[in-house]
C-alpha positions in Angstrom: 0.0 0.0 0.0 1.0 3.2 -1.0 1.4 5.7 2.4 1.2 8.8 1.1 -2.2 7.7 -1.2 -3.5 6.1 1.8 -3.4 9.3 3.7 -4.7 11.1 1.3 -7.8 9.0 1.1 -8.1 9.3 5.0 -7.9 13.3 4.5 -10.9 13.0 1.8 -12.7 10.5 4.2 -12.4 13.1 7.2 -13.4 15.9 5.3 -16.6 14.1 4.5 -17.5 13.7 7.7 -17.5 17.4 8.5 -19.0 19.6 5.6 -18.7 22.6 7.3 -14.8 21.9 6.9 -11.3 20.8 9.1 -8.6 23.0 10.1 -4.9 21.9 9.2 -4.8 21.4 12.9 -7.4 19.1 13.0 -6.5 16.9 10.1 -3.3 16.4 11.0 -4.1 15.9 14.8 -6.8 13.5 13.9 -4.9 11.4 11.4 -1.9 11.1 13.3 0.6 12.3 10.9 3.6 14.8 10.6 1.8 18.5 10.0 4.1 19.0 7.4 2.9 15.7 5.6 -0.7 16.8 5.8 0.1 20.2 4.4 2.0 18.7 1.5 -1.0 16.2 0.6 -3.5 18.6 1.0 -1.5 21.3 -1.1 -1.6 18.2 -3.6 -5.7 17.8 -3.3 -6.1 21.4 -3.5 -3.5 21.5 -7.2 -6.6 19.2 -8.1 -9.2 20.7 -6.8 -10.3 17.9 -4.8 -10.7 20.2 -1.8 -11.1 23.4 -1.5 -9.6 26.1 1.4 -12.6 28.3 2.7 -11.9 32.0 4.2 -11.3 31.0 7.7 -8.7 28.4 6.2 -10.6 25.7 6.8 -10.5 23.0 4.2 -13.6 21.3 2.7 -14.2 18.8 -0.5 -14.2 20.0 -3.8 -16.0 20.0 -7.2 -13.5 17.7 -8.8 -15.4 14.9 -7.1 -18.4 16.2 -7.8 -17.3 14.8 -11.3 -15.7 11.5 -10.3 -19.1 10.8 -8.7 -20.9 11.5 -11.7 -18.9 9.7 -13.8 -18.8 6.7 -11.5 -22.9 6.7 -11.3 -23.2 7.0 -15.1 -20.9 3.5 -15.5 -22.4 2.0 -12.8 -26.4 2.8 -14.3 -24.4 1.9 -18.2 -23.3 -1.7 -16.8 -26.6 -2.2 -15.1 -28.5 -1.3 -18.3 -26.2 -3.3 -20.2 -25.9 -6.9 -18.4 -29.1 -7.8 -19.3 -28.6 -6.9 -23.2 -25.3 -8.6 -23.2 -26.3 -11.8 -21.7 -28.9 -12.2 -24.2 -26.9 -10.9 -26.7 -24.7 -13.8 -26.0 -27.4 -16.4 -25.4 -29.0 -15.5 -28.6 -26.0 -15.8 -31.4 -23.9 -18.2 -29.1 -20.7 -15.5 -29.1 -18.6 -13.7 -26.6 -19.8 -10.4 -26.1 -18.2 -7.4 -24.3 -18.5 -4.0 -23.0 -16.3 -1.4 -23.6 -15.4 2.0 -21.8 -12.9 4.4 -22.6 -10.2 5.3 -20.4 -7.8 8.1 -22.2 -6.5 6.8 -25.1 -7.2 2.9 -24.2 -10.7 0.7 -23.8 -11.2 -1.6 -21.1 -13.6 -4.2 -20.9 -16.4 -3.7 -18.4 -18.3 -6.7 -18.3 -18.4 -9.6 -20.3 -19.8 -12.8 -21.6 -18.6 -16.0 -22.9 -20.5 -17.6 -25.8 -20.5 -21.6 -26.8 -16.6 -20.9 -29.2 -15.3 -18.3 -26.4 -12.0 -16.9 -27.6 -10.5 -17.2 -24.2 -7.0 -15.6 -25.1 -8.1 -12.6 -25.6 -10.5 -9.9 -24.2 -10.2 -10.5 -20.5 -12.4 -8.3 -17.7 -10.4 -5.1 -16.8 -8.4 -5.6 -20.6 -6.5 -2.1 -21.3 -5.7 -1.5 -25.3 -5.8 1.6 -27.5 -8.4 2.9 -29.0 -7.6 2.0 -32.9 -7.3 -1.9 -31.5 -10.1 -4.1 -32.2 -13.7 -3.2 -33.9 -15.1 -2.7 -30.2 -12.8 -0.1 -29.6 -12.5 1.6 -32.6 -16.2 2.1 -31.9 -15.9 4.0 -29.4 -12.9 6.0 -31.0 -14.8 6.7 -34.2 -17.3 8.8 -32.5 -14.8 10.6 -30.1 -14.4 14.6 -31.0 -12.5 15.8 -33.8 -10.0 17.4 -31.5 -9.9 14.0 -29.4 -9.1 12.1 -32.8 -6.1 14.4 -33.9 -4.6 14.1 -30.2 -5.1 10.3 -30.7 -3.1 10.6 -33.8 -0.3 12.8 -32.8 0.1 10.9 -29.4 -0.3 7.2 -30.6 -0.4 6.5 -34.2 2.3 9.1 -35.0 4.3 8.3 -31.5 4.8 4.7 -32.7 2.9 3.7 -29.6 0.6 1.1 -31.4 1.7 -2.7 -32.4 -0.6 -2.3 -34.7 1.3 -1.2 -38.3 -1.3 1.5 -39.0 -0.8 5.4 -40.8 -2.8 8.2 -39.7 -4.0 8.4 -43.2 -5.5 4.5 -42.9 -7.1 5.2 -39.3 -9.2 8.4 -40.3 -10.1 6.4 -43.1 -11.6 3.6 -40.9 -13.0 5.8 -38.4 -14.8 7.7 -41.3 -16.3 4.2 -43.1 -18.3 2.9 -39.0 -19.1 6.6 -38.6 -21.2 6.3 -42.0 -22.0 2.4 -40.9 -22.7 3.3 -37.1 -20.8 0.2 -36.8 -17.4 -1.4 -36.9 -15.3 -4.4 -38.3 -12.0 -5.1 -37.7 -9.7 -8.6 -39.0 -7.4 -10.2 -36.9 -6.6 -7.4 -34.8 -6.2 -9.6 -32.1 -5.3 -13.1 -32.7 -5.6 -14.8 -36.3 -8.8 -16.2 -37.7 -10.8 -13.5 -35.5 -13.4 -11.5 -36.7 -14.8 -8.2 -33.6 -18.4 -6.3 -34.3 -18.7 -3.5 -32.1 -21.1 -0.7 -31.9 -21.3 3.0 -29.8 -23.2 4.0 -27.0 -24.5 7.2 -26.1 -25.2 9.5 -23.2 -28.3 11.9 -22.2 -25.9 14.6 -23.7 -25.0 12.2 -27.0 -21.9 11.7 -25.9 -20.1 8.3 -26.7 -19.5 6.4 -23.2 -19.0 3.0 -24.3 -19.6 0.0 -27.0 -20.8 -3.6 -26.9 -19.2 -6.1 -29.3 -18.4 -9.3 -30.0 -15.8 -11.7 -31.5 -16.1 -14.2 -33.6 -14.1 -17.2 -35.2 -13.7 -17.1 -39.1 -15.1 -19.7 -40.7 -17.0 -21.3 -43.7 -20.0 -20.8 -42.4 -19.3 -17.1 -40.9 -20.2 -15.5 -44.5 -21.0 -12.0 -45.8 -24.4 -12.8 -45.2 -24.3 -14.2 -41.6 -21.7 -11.2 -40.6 -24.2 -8.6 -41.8 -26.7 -9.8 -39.9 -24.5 -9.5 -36.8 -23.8 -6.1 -37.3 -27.5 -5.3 -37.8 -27.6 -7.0 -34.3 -25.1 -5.1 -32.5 -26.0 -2.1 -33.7 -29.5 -2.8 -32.7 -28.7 -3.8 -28.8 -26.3 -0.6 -28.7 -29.1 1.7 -29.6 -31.3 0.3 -26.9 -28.8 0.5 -24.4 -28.2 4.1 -25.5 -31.7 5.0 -25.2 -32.3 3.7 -22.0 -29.2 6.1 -21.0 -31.1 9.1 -22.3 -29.2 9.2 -25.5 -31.8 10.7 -28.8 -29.1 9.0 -31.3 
């Protein structure tokens, strides 16, 4: 355990227990730690605006976790809305399915389930890659803001960052063909012979927050046909899932 991040948890815990606010006297005091460590961390909270330092001096939280909370409510109510979508996504075409949020420049898998030909290597709960990996992913990316998409570029794709042998030029490309589809498909990205699906979701401010997608093992009877109809599908249960968010997309 980190000492200095544990502390600083126990400040933020105190400090909720008093909203009218702590003095440095009393925080330090309290905690049972060196005045001139308390000062340093809370100097550190207030760079962050995790607290703020009232008139009297007396230290209280902040607005910055007025936005961690909110963000934290809106994935817990997304992963609540989405289970049940996902497990009968699954349950009805027999294939792992995933959600996906974004976290910076990466996508992590949320929740997840395994279908009846699960592609075990790959795709794991808690799974960090970038954006411009895998069709589930790059759903998410596609629909990020123009600015967000040339940072992307500069900071991955033009960094060397990626594993992935990809131009800038080829990416925007991509991104503008499941913008025009509302959905994405990417070949091997992964692990040979693998096929992803993924689709956006949306916010009550149309804002992308996530993606549901699946993976799928080529083969002779995965044609043109059958992969349409899976990306009617996913595009389908993302829309519900974004309208039970709020979303008008």
């Amino acid at each position: 355990m980190i000492k200095s991040l544990n502390k600083a948890i126990e400040i933020l815990e105190l400090l909720k227990k008093f909203p009218s606010g702590c003095s440095l006297l009393q925080i330090y005091t309290t905690l049972g730690i060196p005045k001139s460590t308390a000062y340093g961390l809370l100097q550190t909270l207030l760079s962050k605006m995790y607290i703020l330092k009232d008139e009297n001096s007396l230290y209280k939280l902040g607005p910055a976790l007025i936005f961690l909370g909110k963000v934290a409510a809106t994935q817990n109510k997304l992963q609540d809305i989405a289970y049940p979508i996902l497990k009968n996504l699954t349950s009805e075409i027999k294939v792992d399915s995933f959600l996906m949020i974004p976290t910076g420049y990466k996508g992590c898998v949320l929740e997840r389930f395994d279908g009846e030909q699960s592609i075990k290597i790959i795709e794991r709960f808690g799974n960090e890659f970038f954006l411009h990996c895998g069709a589930t992913r790059k759903a998410i990316l596609a629909h990020k803001s123009k600015s967000f998409i040339d940072e992307y570029i500069k900071n991955v794709i033009e960094d060397k960052k990626n594993k992935i042998s990809l131009t800038a030029k080829e990416l925007e490309k991509s991104l503008e063909k499941i913008r025009e589809e509302g959905v994405a498909v990417s070949y091997g990205e992964y692990a040979k012979g693998t096929i992803g699906v993924g689709a956006p979701i949306y916010d009550y401010n149309n804002n992308v927050v996530a993606s549901i997608g699946i993976n799928l093992l080529e083969s002779n009877e995965l044609t043109d046909k059958k992969l349409e109809e899976y990306k009617k599908i996913i595009k389908e249960k993302a829309e519900e899932i974004s309208k039970s968010m709020g979303s008008s997309k």
